[in-house]
Every structure is written in structure tokens, then in C-alpha cells.
C-alpha positions in Angstrom: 2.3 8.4 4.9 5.7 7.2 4.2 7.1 9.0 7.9 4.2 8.2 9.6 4.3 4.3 8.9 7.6 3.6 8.1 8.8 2.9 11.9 5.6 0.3 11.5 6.4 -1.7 8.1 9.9 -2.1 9.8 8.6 -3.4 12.5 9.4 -7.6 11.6 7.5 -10.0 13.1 6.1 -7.9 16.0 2.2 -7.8 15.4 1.0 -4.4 15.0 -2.3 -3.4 17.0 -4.9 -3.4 14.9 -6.2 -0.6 15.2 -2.8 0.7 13.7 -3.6 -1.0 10.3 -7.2 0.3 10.5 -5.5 3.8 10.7 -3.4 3.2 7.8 -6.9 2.6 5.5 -8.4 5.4 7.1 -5.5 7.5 5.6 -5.2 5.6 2.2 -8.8 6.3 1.9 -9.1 9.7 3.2 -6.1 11.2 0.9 -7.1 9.0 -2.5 -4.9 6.5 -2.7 -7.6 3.9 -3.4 -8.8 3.0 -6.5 -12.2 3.7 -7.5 -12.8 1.6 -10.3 -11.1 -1.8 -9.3 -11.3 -4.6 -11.1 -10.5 -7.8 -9.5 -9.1 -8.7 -13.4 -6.6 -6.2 -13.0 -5.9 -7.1 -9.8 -5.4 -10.6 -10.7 -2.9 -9.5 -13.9 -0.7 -7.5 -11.3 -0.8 -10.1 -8.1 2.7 -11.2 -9.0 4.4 -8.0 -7.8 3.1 -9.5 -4.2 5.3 -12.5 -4.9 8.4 -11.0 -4.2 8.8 -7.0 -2.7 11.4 -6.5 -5.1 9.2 -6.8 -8.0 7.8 -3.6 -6.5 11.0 -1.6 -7.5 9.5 -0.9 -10.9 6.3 -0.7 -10.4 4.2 2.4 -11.5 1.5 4.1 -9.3 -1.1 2.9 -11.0 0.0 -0.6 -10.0 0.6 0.7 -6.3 -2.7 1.7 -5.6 -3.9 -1.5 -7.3 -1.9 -3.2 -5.0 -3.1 -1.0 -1.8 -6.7 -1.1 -3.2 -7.3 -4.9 -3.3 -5.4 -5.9 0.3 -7.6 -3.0 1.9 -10.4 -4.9 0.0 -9.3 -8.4 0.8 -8.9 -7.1 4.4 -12.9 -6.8 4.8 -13.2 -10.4 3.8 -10.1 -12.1 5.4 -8.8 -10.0 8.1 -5.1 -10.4 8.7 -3.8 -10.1 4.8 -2.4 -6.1 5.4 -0.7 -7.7 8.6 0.7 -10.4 6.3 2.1 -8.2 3.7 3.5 -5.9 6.3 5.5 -8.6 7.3 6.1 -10.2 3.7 7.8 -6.4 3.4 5.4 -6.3 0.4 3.5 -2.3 1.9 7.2 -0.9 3.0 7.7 -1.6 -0.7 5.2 -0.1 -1.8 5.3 3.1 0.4 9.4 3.0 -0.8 8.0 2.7 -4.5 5.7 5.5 -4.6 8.5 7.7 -2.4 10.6 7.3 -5.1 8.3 8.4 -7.9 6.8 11.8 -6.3 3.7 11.2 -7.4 1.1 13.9 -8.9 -2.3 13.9 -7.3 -5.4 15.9 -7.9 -4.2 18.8 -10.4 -0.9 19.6 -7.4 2.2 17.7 -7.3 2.9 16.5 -3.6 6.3 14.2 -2.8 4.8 11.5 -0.8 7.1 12.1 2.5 4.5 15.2 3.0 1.3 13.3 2.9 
């Protein structure tokens, strides 16, 4: 994912097609990125980190996908909040974030440039 959307989430303050941002869900979704059991709670005991992208450096991938999960779930409700933290620079943080860590997914480890 990280390859395939950076070019996008570098993109400033040119809009991206929606249809783009749709795509990105799609593939969130499709490759388990999204949290099952969310908990707005949880969400709302982690919302700083989308104060500031650099709060993001440390974040783990638990709080990633937290973060993923409830903009593509705010998204439904208020359309325009992934487009808003694209720009913010809040999901080029994220992407960086979980780059960084290599995460491990479904009993394989997979670096998340190849996903």
C-alpha cells in the first residue's frame, strides 16, 4: 500500500478524485488492515495522535489501524475526513509508521512496501 499511495498522500492541497480514496478502503479492507472489534472508546483515547502527524512516529500498529479504522468509519457519516487527513499529512504518517515497523499479519510476516 505504501508504493501504491505514496505519490497520493504527497500530493498537498490538490484534491484527489474520489474514487481514489474509495480504492484505498477497498484495499485497507480487502488486506485486513481494519479493525474488527472497534470501539469508539478506544478511538476516542488515541484521537490525539491525529492532532499532530508527528505523534504518529511512535505509534504501534495497533494504534494505526485504530486510526485507519475510525476515518474509514467516520468517512460513511461525514464524507471528506480521509481527504482531510490526507492533507493534514496525518495517513502519509501512518503508511510511514507502519513501513517502518514491518508488520506481522495473519501467521506470515510481510514488510508493508509489498502489500
Amino acid at each position: 500500500l505504501y508504493t501504491k499511495y505514496l505519490k497520493d498522500f504527497t500530493a498537498g492541497d490538490v484534491s484527489l478524485h474520489r474514487d481514489r480514496m474509495l480504492e484505498f478502503v477497498s484495499d485497507l479492507t480487502t488486506q485486513g488492515w481494519l479493525l474488527a472489534n472497534f470501539t469508539w472508546d478506544y478511538w476516542y483515547n488515541n484521537s490525539y495522535l491525529v492532532d499532530k502527524p508527528a505523534y504518529i512516529r511512535d505509534a504501534s500498529v495497533a494504534q494505526c489501524r485504530l486510526l485507519l479504522t475510525a476515518m474509514t468509519r467516520l468517512e460513511v457519516f461525514s464524507p471528506g475526513v480521509l481527504e482531510n487527513m490526507r492533507r493534514q499529512g496525518v495517513l502519509l504518517a501512518i503508511m510511514e509508521r507502519l513501513q517502518r515497523l514491518e508488520v506481522i499479519t495473519t501467521d506470515k510476516q510481510v514488510a508493508f512496501i509489498t502489500r
